[in-house]
Residue frames as a rotation matrix with the C-alpha (Angstrom) as fourth column:
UNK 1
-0.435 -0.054 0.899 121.99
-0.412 0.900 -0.145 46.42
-0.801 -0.433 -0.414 59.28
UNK 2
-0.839 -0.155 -0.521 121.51
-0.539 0.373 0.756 44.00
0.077 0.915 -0.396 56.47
UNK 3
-0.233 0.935 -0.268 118.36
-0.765 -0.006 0.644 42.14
0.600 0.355 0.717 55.78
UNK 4
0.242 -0.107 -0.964 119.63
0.320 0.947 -0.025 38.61
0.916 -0.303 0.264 56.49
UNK 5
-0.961 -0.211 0.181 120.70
-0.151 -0.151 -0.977 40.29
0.233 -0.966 0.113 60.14
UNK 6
-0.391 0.915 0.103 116.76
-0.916 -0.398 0.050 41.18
0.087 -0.075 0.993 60.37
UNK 7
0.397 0.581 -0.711 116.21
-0.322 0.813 0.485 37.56
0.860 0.036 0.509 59.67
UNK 8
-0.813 -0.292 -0.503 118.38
0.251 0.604 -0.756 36.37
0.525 -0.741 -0.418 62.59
UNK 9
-0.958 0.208 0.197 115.61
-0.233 -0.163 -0.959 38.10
-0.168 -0.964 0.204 65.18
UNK 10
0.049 0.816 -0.576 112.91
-0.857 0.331 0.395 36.99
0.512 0.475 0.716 62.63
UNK 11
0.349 0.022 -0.937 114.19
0.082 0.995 0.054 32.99
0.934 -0.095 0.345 63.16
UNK 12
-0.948 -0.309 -0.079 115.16
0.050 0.100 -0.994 33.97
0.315 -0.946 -0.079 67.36
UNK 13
-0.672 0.710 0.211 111.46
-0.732 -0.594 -0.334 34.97
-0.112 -0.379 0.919 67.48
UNK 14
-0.643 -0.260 -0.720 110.05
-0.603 0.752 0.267 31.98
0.472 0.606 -0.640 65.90
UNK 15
-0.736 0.122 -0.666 109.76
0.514 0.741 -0.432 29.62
0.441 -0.660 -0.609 68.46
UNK 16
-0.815 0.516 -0.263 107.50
0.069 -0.366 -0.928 32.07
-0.575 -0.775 0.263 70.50
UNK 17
-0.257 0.722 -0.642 104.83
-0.965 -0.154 0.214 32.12
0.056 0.675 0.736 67.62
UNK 18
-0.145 0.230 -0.962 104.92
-0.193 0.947 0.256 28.11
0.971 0.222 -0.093 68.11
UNK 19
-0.770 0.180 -0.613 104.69
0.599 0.535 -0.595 27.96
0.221 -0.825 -0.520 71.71
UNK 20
-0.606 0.789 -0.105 102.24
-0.602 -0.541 -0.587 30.52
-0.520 -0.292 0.803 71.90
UNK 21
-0.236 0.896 -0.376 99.99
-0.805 0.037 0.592 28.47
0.545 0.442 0.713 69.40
UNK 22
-0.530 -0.034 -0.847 101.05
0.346 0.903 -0.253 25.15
0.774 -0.427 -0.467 71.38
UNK 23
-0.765 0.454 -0.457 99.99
0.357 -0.293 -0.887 26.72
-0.537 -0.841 0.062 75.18
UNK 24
-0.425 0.852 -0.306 96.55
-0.884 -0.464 -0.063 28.56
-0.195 0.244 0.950 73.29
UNK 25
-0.141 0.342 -0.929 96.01
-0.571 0.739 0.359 24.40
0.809 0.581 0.091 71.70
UNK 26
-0.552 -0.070 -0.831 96.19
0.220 0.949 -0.227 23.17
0.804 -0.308 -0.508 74.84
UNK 27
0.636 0.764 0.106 92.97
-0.148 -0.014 0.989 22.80
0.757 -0.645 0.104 77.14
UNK 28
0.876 -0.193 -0.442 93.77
0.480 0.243 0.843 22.79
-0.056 -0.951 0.306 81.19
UNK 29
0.290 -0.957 0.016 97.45
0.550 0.153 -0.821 24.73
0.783 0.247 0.570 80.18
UNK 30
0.772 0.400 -0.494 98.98
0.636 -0.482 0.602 25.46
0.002 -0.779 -0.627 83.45
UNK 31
0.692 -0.506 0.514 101.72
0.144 -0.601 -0.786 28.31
0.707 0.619 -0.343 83.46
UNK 32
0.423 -0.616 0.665 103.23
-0.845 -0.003 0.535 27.75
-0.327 -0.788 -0.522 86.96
UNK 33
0.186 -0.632 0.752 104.06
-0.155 0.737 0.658 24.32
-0.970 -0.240 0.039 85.33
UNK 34
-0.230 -0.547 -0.805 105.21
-0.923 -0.140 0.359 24.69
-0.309 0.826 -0.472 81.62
UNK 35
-0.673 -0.576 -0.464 107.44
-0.686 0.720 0.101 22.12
0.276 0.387 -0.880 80.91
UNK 36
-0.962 -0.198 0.188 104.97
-0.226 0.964 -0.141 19.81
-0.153 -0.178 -0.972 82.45
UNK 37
0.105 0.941 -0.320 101.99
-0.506 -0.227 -0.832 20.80
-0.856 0.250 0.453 80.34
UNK 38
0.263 -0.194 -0.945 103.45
-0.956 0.084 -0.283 20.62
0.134 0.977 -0.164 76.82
UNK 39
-0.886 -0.234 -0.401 104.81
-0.379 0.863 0.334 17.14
0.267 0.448 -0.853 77.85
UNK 40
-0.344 0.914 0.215 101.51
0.001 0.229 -0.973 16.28
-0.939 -0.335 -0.080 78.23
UNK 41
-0.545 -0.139 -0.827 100.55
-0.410 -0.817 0.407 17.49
-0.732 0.560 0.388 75.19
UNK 42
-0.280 0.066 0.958 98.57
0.509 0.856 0.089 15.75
-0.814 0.512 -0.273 72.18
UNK 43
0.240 0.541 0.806 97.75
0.773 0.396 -0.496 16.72
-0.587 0.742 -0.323 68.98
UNK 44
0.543 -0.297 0.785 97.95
0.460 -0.678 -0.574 19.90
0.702 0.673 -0.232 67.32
UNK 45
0.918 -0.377 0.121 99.11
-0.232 -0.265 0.936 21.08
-0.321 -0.887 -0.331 70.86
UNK 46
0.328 -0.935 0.137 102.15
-0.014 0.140 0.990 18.86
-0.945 -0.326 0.033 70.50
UNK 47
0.231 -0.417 0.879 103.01
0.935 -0.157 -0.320 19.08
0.271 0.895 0.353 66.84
UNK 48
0.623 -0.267 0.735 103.46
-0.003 -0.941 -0.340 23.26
0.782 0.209 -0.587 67.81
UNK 49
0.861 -0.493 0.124 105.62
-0.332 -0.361 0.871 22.42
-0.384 -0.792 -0.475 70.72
UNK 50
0.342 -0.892 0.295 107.59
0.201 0.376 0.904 20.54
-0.918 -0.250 0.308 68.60
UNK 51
0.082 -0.680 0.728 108.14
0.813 -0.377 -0.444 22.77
0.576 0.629 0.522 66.01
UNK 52
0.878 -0.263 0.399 108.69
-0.446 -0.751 0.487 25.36
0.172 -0.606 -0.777 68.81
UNK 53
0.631 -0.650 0.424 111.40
-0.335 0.265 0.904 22.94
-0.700 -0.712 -0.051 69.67
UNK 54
0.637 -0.036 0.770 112.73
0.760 0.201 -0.618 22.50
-0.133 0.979 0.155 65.84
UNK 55
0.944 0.172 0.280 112.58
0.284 -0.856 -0.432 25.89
0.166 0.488 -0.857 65.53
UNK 56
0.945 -0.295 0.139 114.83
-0.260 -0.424 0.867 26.18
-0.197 -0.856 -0.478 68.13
UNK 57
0.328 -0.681 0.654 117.13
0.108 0.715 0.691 23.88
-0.939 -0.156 0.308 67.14
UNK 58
0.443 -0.137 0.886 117.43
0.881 -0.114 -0.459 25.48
0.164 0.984 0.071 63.42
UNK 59
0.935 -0.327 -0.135 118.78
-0.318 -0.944 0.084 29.31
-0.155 -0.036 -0.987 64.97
UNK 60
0.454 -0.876 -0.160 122.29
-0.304 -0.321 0.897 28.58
-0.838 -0.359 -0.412 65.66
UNK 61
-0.047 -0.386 0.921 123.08
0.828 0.501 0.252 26.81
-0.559 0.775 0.296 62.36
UNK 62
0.546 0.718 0.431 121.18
0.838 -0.469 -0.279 29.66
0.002 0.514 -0.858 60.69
UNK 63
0.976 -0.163 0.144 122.49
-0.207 -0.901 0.380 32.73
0.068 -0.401 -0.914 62.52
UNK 64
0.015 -0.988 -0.157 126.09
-0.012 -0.157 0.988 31.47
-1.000 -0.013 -0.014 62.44
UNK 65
-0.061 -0.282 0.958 125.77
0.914 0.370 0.167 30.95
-0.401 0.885 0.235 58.85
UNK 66
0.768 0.611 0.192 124.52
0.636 -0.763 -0.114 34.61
0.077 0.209 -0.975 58.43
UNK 67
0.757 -0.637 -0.149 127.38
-0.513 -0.719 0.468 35.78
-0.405 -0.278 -0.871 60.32
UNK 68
0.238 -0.782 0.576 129.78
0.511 0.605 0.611 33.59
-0.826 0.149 0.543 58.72
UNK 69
0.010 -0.085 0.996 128.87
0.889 -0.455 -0.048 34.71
0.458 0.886 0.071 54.75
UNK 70
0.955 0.250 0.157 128.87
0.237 -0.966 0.098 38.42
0.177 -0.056 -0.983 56.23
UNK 71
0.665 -0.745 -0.059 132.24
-0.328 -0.362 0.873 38.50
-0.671 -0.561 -0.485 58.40
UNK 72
0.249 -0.699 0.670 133.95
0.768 0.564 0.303 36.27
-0.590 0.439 0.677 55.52
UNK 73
-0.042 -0.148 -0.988 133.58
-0.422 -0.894 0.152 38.90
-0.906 0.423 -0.025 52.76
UNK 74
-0.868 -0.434 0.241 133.54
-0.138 0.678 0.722 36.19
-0.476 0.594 -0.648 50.44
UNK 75
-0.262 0.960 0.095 129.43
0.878 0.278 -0.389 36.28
-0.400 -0.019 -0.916 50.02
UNK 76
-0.430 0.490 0.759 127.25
0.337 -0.692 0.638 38.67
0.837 0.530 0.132 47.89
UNK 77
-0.866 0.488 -0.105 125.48
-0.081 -0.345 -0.935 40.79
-0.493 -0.802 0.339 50.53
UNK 78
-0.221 0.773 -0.595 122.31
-0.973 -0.137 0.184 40.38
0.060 0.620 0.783 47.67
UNK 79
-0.403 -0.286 -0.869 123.20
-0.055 0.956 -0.289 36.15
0.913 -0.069 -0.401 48.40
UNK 80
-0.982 -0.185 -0.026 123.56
0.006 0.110 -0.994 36.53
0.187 -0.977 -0.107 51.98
UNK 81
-0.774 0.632 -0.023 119.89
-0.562 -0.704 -0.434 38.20
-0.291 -0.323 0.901 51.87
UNK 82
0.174 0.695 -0.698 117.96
-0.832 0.482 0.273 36.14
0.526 0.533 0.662 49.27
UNK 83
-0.702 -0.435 -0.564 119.54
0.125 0.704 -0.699 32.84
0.701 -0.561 -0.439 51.44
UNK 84
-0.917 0.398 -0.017 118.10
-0.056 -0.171 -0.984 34.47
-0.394 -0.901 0.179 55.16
UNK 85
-0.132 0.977 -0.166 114.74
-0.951 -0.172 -0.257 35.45
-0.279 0.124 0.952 53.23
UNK 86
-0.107 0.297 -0.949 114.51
-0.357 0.879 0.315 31.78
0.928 0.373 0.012 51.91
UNK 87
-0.441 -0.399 -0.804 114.77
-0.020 0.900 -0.436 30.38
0.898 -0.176 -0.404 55.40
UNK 88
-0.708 0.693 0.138 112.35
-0.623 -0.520 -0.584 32.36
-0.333 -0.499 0.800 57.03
UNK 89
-0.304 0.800 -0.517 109.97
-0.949 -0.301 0.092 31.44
-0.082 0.519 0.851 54.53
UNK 90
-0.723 0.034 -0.690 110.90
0.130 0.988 -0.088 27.34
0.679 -0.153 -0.718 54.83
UNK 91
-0.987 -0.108 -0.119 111.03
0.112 0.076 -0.991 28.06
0.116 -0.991 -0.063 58.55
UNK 92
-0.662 0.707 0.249 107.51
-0.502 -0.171 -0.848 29.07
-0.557 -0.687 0.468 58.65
UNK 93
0.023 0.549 -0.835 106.13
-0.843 0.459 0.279 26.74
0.537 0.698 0.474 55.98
UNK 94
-0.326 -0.342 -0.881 107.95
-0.060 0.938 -0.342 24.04
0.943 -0.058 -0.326 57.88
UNK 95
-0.850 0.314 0.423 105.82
-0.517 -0.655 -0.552 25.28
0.104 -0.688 0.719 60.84
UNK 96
0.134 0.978 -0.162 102.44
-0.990 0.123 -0.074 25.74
-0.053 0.170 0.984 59.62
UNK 97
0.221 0.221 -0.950 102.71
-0.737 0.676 -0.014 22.33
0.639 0.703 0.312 58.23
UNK 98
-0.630 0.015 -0.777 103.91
0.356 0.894 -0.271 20.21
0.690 -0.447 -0.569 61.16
UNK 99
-0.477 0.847 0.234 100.80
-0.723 -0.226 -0.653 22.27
-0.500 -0.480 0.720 63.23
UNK 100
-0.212 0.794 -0.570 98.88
-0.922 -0.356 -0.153 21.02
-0.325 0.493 0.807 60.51
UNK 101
0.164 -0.360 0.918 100.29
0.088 0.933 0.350 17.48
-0.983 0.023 0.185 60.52
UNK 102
0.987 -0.042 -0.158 101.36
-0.153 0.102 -0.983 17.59
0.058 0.994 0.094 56.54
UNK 103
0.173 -0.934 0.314 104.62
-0.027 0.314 0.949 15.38
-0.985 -0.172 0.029 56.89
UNK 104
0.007 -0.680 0.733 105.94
1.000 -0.007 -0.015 15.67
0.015 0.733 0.680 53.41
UNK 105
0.623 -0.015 0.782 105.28
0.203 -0.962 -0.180 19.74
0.756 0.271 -0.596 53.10
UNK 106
0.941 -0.322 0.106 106.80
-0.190 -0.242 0.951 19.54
-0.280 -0.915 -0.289 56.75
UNK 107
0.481 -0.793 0.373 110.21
0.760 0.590 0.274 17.64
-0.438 0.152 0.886 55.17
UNK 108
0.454 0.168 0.875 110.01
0.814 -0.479 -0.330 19.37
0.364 0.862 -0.354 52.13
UNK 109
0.806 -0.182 0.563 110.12
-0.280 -0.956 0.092 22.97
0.522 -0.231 -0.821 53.92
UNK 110
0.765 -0.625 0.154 112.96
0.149 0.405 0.902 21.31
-0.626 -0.668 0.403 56.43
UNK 111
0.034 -0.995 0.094 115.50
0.673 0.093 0.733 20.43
-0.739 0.038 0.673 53.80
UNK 112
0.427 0.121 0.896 114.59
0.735 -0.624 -0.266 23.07
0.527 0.772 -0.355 51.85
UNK 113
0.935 -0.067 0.348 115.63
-0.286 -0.722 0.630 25.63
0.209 -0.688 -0.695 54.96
UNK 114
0.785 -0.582 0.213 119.02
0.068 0.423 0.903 23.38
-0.616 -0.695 0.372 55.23
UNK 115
0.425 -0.332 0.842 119.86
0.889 -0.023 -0.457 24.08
0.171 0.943 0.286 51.88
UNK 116
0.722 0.220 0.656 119.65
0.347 -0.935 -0.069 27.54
0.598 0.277 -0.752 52.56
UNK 117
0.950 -0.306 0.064 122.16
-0.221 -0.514 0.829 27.28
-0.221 -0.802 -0.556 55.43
UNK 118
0.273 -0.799 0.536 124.36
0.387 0.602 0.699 25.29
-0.881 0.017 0.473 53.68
UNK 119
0.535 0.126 0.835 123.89
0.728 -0.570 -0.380 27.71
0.428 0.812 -0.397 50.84
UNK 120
0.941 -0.229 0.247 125.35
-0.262 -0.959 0.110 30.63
0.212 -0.168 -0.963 53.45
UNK 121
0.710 -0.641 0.292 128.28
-0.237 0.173 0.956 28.61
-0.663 -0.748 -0.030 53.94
UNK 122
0.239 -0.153 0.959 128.94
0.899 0.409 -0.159 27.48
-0.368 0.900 0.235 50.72
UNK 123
0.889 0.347 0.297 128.67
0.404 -0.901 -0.156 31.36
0.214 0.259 -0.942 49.97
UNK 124
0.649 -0.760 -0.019 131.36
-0.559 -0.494 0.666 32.79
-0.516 -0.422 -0.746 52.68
UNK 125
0.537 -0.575 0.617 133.88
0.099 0.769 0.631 30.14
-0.837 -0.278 0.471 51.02
């Protein structure tokens, strides 16, 4: 199994590193009612639910792009890798930073991680 595979369960795992910091940020969190803690939320609390909910919303672009430049044959497998390892590395800059409120590092790591999918597509082609 190739690296950039390794990253798909890297960026499926993700999210659980942000909701775990969101539910630990958040005083009174109740676990019989999730969904109706986090929308509660405020501060650093909600800034990690909602890059838990980012996060989320960055896999399938990602992970089809992975499998796209792989199944195409058309992609360096040395591409395919250095791509997945960039978008990890956004992905969790682009984290830390909206915990941390820092909205430009938070962009910044964003379209920097979109590149990178559009980089595995651009690749398979």
């Amino acid at each position: 199994m190739t690296f950039a595979y390794w990253c798909i369960l890297i960026a499926a795992l993700m999210p659980l590193i942000w909701v775990g910091v969101a539910k630990s940020s958040l005083p009174g969190y109740d676990n019989d009612q999730p969904r109706r803690s986090l929308a509660q939320a405020e501060g650093r609390a909600q800034r990690a639910h909602w890059a838990e909910q980012n996060a989320l919303e960055a896999f399938a672009p990602f992970a089809a792009g992975v499998i796209v430049a792989h199944l195409t044959g058309g992609a360096e497998p040395m591409t395919i890798n250095v791509l997945a390892g960039l978008f990890i590395a956004a992905r969790l800059v682009h984290g830390a930073a909206y915990i941390a409120n820092r909205g430009p590092l938070r962009s910044f790591a964003w379209l920097a991680g979109m590149i990178c999918i559009i980089g595995l597509f651009v690749a398979a082609a």
